[in-house]
C-alpha positions in Angstrom: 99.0 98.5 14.1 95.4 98.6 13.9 94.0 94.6 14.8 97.5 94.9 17.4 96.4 98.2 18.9 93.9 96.2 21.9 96.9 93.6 22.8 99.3 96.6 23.2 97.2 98.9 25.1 96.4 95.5 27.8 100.0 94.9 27.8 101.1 98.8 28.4 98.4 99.9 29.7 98.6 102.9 28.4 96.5 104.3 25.9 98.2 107.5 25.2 101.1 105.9 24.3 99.5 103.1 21.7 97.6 106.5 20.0 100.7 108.2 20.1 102.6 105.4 18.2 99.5 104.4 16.2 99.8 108.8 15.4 103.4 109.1 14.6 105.9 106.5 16.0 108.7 108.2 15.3 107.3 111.1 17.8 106.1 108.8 20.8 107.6 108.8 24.1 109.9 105.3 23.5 113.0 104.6 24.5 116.2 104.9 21.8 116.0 101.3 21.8 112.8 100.9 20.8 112.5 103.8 18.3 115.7 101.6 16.7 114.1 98.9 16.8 110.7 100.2 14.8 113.6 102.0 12.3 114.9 98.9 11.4 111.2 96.6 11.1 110.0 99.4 9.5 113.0 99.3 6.5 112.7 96.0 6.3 109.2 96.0 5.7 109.3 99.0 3.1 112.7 98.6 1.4 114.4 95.1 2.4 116.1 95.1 -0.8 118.4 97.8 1.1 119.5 96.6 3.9 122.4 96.4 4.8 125.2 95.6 8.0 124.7 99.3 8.9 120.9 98.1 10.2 122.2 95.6 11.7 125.3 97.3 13.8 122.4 100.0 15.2 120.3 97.7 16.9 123.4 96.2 18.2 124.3 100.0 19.4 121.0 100.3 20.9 121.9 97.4 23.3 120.1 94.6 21.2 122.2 91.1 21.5 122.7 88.5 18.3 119.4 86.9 19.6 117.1 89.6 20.1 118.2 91.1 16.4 117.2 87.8 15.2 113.9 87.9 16.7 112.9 91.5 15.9 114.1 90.4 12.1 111.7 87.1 12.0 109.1 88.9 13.5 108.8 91.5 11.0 109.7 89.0 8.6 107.1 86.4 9.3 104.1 89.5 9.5 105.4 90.9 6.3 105.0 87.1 5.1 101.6 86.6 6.4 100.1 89.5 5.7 101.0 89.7 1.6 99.8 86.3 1.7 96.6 87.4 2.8 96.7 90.2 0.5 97.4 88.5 -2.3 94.9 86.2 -2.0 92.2 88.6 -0.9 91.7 87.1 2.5 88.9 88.9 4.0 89.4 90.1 7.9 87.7 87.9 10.2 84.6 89.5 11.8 85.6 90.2 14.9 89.0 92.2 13.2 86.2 94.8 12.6 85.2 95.7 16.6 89.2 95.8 17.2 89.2 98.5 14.6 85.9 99.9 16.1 88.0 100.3 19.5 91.4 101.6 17.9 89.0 104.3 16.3 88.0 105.4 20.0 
């Protein structure tokens, strides 16, 4: 979370809430929804190899349709994607990455 932190804390406008899920997400004040939601990017980033229906049918129970499971999937997808390509290829942060860092530090 740590180049996202600035664009969460302008769209919540709350600051306590970005440090508490920057802290410990599974321990900030979200809704069910959301904490399922951050379950399932979260095992897909870490272990996809084990996914399985189960992940699927739990965002479904937190009130996610077909649509918005497909979203939250290419989303996590496409910054898993993007960011082991940078990775891998050693793709320094831009410069001003570092004063978003600077402020998420705050």
């Amino acid at each position: 979370m740590t180049h996202h932190g600035r664009g969460l804390r302008r769209l919540t406008k709350n600051p306590a809430l970005v440090r508490a899920l920057k802290k410990d997400w599974r321990r900030a004040p979200i809704s069910a929804a959301e904490h399922a939601m951050l379950t399932y990017a979260e095992k897909l980033t870490l272990t996809p190899g084990i996914m399985a229906k189960t992940d699927v049918m739990a965002l479904r129970a937190a009130g996610f349709n077909d649509t918005a499971i497909l979203d939250i999937n290419q989303v996590t997808g496409y910054f898993a994607y993007v960011n082991r390509l940078a990775d891998g290829l050693g793709v320094p942060l831009e410069s001003f990455w570092q004063d978003v860092v600077e402020d998420e530090d705050m």
